[in-house]
C-alpha positions in Angstrom: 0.0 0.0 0.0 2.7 2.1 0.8 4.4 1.9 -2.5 1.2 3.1 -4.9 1.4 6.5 -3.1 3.2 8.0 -5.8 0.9 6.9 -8.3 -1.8 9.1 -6.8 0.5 12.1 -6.3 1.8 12.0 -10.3 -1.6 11.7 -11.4 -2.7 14.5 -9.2 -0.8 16.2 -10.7 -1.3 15.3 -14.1 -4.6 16.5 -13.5 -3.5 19.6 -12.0 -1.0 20.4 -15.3 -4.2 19.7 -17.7 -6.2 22.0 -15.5 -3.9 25.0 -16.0 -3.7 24.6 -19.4 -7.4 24.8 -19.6 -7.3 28.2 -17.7 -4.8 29.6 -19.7 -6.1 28.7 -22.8 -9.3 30.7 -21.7 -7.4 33.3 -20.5 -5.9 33.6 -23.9 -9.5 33.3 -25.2 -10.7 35.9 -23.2 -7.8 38.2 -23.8 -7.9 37.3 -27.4 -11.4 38.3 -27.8 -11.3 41.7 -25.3 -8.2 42.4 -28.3 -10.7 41.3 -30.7 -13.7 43.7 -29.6 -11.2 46.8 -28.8 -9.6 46.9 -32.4 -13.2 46.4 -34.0 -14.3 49.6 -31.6 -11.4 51.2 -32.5 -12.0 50.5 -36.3 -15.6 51.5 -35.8 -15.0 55.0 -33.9 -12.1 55.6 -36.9 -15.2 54.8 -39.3 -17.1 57.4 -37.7 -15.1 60.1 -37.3 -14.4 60.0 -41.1 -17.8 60.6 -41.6 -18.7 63.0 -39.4 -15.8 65.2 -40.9 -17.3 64.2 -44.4 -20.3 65.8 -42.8 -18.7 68.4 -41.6 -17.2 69.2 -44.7 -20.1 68.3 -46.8 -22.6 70.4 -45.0 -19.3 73.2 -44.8 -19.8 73.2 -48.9 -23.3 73.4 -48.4 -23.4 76.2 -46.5 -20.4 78.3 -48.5 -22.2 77.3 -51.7 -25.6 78.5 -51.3 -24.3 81.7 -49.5 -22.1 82.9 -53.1 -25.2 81.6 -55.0 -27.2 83.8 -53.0 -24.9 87.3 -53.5 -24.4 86.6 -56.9 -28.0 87.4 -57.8 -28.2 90.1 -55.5 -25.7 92.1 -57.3 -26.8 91.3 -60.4 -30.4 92.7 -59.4 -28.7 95.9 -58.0 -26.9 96.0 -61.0 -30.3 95.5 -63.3 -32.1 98.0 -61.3 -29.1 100.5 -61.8 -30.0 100.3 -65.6 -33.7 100.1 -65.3 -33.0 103.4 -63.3 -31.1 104.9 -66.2 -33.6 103.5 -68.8 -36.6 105.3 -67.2 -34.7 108.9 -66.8 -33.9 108.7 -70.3 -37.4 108.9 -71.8 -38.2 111.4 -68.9 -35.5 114.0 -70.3 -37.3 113.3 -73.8 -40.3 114.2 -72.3 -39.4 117.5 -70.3 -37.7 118.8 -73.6 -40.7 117.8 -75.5 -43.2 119.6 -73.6 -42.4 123.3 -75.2 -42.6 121.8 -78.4 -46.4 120.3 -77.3 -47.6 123.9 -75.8 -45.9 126.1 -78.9 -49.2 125.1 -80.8 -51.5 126.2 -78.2 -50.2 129.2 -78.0 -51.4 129.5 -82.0 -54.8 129.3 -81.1 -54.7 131.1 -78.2 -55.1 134.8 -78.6 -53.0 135.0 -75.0 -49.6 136.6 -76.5 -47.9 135.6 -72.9 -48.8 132.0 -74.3 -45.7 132.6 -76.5 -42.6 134.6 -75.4 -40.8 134.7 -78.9 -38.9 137.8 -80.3 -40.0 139.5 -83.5 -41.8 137.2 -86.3 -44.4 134.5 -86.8 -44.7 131.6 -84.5 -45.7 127.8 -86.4 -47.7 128.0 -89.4 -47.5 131.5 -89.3 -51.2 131.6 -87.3 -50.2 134.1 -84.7 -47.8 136.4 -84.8 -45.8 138.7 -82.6 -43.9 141.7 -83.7 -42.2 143.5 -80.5 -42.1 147.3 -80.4 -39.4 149.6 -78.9 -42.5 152.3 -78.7 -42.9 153.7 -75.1 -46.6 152.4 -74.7 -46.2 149.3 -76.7 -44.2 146.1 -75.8 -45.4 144.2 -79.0 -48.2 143.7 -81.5 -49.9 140.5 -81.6 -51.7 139.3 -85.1 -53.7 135.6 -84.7 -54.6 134.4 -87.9 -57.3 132.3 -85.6 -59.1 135.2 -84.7 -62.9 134.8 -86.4 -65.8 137.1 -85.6 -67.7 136.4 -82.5 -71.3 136.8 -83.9 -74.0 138.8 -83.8 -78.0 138.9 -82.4 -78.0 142.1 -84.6 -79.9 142.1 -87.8 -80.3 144.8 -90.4 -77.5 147.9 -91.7 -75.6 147.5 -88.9 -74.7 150.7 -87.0 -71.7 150.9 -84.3 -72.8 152.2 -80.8 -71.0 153.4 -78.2 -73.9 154.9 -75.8 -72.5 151.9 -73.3 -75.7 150.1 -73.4 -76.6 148.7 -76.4 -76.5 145.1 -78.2 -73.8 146.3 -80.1 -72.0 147.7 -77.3 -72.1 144.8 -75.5 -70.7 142.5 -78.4 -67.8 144.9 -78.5 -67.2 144.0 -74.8 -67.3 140.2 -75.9 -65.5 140.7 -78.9 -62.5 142.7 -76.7 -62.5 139.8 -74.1 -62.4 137.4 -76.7 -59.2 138.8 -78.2 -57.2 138.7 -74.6 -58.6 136.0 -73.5 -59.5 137.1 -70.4 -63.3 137.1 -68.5 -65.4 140.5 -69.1 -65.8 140.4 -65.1 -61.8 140.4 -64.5 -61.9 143.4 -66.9 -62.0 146.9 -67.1 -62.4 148.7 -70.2 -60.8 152.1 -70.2 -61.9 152.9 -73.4 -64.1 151.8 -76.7 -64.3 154.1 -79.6 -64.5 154.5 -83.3 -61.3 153.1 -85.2 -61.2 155.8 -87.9 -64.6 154.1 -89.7 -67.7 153.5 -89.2 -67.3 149.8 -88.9 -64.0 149.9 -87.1 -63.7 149.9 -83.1 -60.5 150.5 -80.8 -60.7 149.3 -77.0 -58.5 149.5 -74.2 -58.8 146.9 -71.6 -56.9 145.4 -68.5 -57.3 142.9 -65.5 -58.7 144.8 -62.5 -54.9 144.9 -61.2 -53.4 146.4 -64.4 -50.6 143.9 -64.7 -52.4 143.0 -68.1 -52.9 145.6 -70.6 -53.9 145.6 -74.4 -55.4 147.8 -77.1 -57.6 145.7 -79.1 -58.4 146.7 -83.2 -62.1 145.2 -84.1 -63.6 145.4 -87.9 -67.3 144.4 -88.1 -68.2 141.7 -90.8 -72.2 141.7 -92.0 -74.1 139.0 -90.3 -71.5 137.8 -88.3 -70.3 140.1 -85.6 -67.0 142.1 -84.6 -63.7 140.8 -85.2 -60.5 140.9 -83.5 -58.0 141.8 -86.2 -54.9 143.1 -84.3 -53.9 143.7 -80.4 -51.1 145.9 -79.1 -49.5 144.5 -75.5 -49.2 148.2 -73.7 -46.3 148.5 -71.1 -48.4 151.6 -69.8 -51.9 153.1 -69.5 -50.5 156.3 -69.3 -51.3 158.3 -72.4 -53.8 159.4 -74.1 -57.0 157.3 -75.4 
């Protein structure tokens, strides 16, 4: 009995020997597979941190992009503007140096000669014309071509009146407001009397604050009332009638 002692010891210890082993080879397992899970985490992480700082740089372009894309059209509009500023003072010049041109003809058919502040000779077509005067009571002689006669209630052999009362009278008022163009009740009329013939009138007229002052010639037609034939533009209404 004595002698199979050592039997049970070597064995124990074979046992022992195989049991290590087994221990270490999980140890080596385990440590195997912690080395195993770290470099994958590792890996991973390394994965996303490159594409977060795609990301980053991706939405970096987007945001750079969009902003020039933006200011580019903003300065083109400016710049479109800028012209569309230019092309609409150009035809406005055009029209502000058109507009004398446009009121020229009015100033025809108006018997008004302030409508037309032109020297000596005849305005467009020759309809009205001015002729100034270096005369101490005239500043210039207006002819209208326009002027017609104004007409006439009268009927009969017409004879002028100057009693301040009659029909005929009275047209000479209208036919003298008709020539200046002004209202008979802004008027006064200094004086109407005989132009050298029977049929032939002179008055002399202003506005009630003498700024405006004429001498206008009449000539009576048969049937159709006193005419304005000629009007003198007085600088004064000091002389005598």
């Amino acid at each position: 009995m004595a002698e199979r002692e050592p039997d049970f010891s070597r064995s124990g210890r074979n046992r022992n020997r195989r049991g290590s082993s087994m221990l270490l080879n999980m140890l080596i397992g385990v440590v195997v597979l912690l080395i195993i899970i770290v470099a994958a985490i590792i890996f991973i992480n390394g994965n996303n941190e490159e594409k977060v700082d795609n990301g980053e740089m991706i939405t970096t372009d987007g945001v750079d992009n969009p902003s020039d894309e933006v200011t580019s059209p903003i300065l083109e509009d400016e710049d479109t503007s800028a012209e569309d500023d230019e092309a609409v003072e150009e035809p406005v010049v055009e029209d502000s140096t058109s507009d004398p041109t446009t009121e020229q003809p009015e100033a025809i058919v108006e018997p008004d000669p302030e409508m037309d502040e032109e020297g000596d000779g005849a305005s467009a077509g020759g309809s009205v014309t001015y002729v100034t005067s270096d005369d101490e009571i005239i500043a210039e002689t207006v002819i209208n071509a326009a002027w017609q006669p104004i007409g006439t209630t009268q009927t009969g052999e017409h004879a002028s009146q100057y009693d301040g009362e009659s029909v005929d009278w009275t047209e000479k008022q209208q036919a003298l407001a008709y020539a200046t163009g002004l209202s008979q009740d802004s008027m006064i009329f200094w004086k109407i009397k005989n132009g050298g013939d029977p049929q032939k009138s002179v008055g002399i007229v202003s506005t009630k604050d003498k700024v405006e002052k004429y001498r206008v010639y009449l000539e009576w037609v048969d049937g159709e009332g006193w005419k304005p034939v000629k009007m003198d533009v007085l600088k004064t209404l000091e002389f005598e009638y």
